[in-house]
N, C-alpha and C positions, 0 to 999 in steps of 0.2 A: 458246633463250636465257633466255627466262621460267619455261620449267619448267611454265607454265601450258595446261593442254587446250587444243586448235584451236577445238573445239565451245564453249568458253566465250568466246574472243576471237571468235568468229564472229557470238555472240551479243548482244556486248556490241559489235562497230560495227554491228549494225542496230539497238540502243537509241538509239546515236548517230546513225543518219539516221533515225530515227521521230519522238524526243523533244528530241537534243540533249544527254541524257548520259545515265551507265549507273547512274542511282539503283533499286534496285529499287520499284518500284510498288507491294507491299506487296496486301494483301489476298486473297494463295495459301499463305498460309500454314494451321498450327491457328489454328481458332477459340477464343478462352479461352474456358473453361466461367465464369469469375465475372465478368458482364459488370459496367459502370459501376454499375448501381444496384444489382447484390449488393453489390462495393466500398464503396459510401456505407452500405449496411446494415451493413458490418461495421464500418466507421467510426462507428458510434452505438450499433453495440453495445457496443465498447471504452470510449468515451465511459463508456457508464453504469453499466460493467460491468467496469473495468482486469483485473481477476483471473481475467477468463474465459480456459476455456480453447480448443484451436483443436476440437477433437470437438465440444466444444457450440455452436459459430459455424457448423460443418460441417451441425450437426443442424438448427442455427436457420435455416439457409438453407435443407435440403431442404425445412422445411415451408413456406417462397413458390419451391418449386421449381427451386433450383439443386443439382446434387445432385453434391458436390466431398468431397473427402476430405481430412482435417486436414492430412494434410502440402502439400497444395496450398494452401489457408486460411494453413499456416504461410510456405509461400515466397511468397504475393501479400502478406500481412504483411513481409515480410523486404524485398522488393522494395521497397513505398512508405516504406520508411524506419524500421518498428517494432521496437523490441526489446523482448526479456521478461527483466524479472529482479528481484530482491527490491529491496524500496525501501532505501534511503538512511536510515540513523537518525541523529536529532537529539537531542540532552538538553532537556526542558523547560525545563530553568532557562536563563534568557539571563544576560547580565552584568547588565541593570538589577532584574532579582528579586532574582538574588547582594546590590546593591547595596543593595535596599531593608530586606533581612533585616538586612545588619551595622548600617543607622539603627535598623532597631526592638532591638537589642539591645541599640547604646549608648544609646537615648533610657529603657531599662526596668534597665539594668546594673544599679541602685541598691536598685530594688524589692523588697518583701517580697514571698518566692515561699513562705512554709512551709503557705498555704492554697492554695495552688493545683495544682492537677493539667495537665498538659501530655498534649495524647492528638493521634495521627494515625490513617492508616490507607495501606498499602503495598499493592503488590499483588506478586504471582506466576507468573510464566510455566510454562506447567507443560511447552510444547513450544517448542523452535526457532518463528520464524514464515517461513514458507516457503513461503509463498503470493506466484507473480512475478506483477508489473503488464507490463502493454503500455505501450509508451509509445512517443512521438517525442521527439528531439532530447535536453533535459537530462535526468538522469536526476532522478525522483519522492524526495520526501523523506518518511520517515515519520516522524511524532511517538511520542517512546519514552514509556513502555512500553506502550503501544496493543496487544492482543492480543487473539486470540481464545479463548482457554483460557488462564485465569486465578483463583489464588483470591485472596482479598483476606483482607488480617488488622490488626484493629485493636490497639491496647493505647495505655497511658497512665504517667506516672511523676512524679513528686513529690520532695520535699525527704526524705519518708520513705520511698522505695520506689517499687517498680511494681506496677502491674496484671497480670492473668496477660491472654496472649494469646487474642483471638477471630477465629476464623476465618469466613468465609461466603464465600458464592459470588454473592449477589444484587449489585445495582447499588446504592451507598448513596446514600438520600434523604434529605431533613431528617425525616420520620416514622423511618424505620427507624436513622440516628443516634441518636434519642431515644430508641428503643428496647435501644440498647449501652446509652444512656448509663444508665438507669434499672435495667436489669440489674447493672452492677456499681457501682450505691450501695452496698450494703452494703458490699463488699471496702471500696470507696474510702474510707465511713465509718470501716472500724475503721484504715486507714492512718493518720486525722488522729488517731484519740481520743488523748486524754491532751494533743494537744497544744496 
């Protein structure tokens, strides 16, 4: 009528006069190879480390001797709840920057701009960024343009004209701005003469 083997109802009413039901007892099973405190190590690794990936968690653990292979690293990750994948990008400007710019522009509308020079600096993604985080639950947000390969390029512009473009590749400080800025005096000079 059950469809079910004799041998296994056989075995399950002597659970029932042993124990009182038919839970399995658990402990004949595989043993997992990543026990509790591998677990909490790779919990700290992700911690410190979002972008890691499961080979080098694999590797990190054989040297305190658990000796697991990425794709099992990757389903004991899957199991507690993590996923991997590119972060979430945001625009730096919020509404109150937006906000603060259009006051500084109608409090300066007026002003004489013919001596003055207006200069920024942008930057350049040179690749996609495609580096995925580990995470649980919401997904990670990145701040844009955050990136690892990048060049940056300065320049400037006026009532007369613009600057020609500089490029670099360092990180800009208050020394090394001074030093754009010093480099094109001259340009910037013959922009104003005459005027």
């Amino acid at each position: 009528m059950t469809k079910i083997p004799i041998s296994t109802i056989r075995r399950n009413l002597k659970k029932i006069q042993d124990t009182g039901d038919v839970k399995h007892k658990g402990g004949n099973g595989h043993t997992k190879k990543i026990t509790p405190r591998a677990s909490r190590s790779i919990g700290q690794l992700i911690r410190r480390q979002p972008t890691i990936s499961t080979k080098s968690i694999a590797s990190k653990l054989k040297d305190v001797g658990v000796d697991v292979s990425r794709f099992t690293v990757s389903r004991h990750l899957v199991n507690f709840g993590y996923k991997n994948a590119l972060l979430l990008s945001t625009p730096m400007l919020t509404q109150a920057h937006k906000q603060k710019c259009i006051e500084w522009v109608q409090k300066h509308m007026n002003d004489n701009w013919r001596k003055t020079l207006f200069s920024d600096e942008t930057s350049f993604q040179l690749f996609r960024n495609t580096i995925k985080h580990w995470y649980k639950n919401a997904r990670p947000v990145r701040r844009m343009p955050k990136d690892r390969s990048k060049i940056f390029a300065w320049g400037g512009f006026c009532v007369k004209g613009k600057t020609s473009l500089f490029c670099f590749r360092r990180i800009m400080d208050g020394k090394f701005y001074t030093e754009i800025l010093e480099k094109h005096i001259p340009e910037v000079r013959s922009m104003f003469r005459g005027n």
